[in-house]
Structure formats: structure tokens, C-alpha cells
N, C-alpha and C positions, 0 to 999 in steps of 0.2 A: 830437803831431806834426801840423802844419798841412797838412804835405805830406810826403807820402813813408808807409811803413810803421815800425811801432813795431821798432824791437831784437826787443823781449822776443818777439812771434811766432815768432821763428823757434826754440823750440826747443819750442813747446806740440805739444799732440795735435791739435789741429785749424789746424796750420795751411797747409797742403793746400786746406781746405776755403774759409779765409780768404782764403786769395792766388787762387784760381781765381774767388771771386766779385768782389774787387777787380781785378783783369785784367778779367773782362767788363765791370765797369761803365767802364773806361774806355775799353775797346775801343767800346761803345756811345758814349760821347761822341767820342770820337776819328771815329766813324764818319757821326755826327750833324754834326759840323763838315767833313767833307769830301764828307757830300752837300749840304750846303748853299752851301759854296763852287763846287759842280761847277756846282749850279743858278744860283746868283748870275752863272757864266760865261756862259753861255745867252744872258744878257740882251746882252751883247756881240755876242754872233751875229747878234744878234733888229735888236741895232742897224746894226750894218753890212751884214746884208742888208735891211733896212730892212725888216722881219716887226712892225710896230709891234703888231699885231692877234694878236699869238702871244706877247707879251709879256702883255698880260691874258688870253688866254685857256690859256696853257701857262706861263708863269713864276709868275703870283701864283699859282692855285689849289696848283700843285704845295709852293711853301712853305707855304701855308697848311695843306695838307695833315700836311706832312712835320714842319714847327713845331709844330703843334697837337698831335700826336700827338707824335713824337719830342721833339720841344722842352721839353713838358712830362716826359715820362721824364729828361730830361739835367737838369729843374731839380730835381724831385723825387730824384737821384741826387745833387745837391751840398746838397741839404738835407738828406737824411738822413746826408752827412757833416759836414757843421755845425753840426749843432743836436747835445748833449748830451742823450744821451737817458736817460741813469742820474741826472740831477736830479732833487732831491729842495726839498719846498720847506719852510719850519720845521715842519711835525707831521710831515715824515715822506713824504709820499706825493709819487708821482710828479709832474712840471710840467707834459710832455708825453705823456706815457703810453707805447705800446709804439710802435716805429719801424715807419713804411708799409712793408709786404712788395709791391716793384716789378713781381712778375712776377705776381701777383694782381691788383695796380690798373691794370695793363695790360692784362690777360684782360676783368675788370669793366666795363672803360671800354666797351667794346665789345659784352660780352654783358648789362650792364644801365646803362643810359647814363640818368644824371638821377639817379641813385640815390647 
């Protein structure tokens, strides 16, 4: 299923566990495209009060910011629903190995950055 959730979930044991992590993740991106449209409004402002100087200095950094960081979680979040990660390749072993755990390389990115 490309899009949407599988049938079969809805009668297993975890699937509770399933739905509340797939709700967050799109509540993050959901949330990710509306601060980013909020910001992108901004510039509007910036132009017709003629703030041309608050455009670099409050519109880019703020994306850059919010991209860098969010932007990569919202990409890393359609990756890890993209990519098959139960491939196997002809001997047998994994292709990709185990799927990135997001709220760890979130934590990481910030408590050992380069690493």
C-alpha cells in the first residue's frame, strides 16, 4: 500500500502501537509544511512593508534553520517508508540493513554532530 494503511493491521496486537507512530509521523510532516508556508508568508510582509533587510536577516536563516533540521526528519520519515527494508539480496542477507530509528538521529544530530 503506497499510501494509506495495510487492512491486515487492524486486527494484530500491536496495532495501537502502529497507528500512533504513523499519526505522528505525519502529524510532523503535516506540521513541517505549515511552518514553512507560515514562514514563506513573511516574505510578503517583508515586501510590502518594504523590510527588504529582514528578509535576509529573519526569513532565510529561519528556513534554514527549520529545513536543515526539520526538513531532513520529514525526508528521512518518507525514506524510511520507501525503501523496503525486509530485502534480502541472492545469499540471503539484508540490502539495507535495520531502518533509521528517527527520534534517536534527532537526539544524535545534536548531542554528537559530525559523527
Amino acid at each position: 500500500y503506497p499510501i494509506g494503511i495495510d487492512p491486515a493491521w487492524h486486527g494484530s496486537d500491536n496495532f495501537l502501537v502502529f497507528t500512533n507512530s504513523y499519526k505522528m509521523k505525519m502529524s510532523v510532516i503535516l506540521g513541517v509544511i505549515q511552518m514553512s508556508f507560515g514562514i514563506v508568508l513573511t516574505v510578503y510582509n517583508y515586501t510590502y512593508f518594504k523590510k527588504r533587510l529582514s528578509i535576509w536577516a529573519e526569513f532565510i536563516p529561519q528556513m534554514l534553520f527549520m529545513l536543515c533540521i526539520f526538513g531532513y526528519l520529514v525526508f528521512t520519515i518518507i525514506l524510511k517508508w520507501s525503501v523496503d527494508w525486509h530485502k534480502r539480496d541472492d545469499n540471503g542477507n539484508l540490502v539495507y540493513g535495520a531502518p533509521p530509528g528517527l527520534l534517536n538521529m534527532l537526539i544524535y544530530m545534536f548531542l554528537q554532530p559530525g559523527v
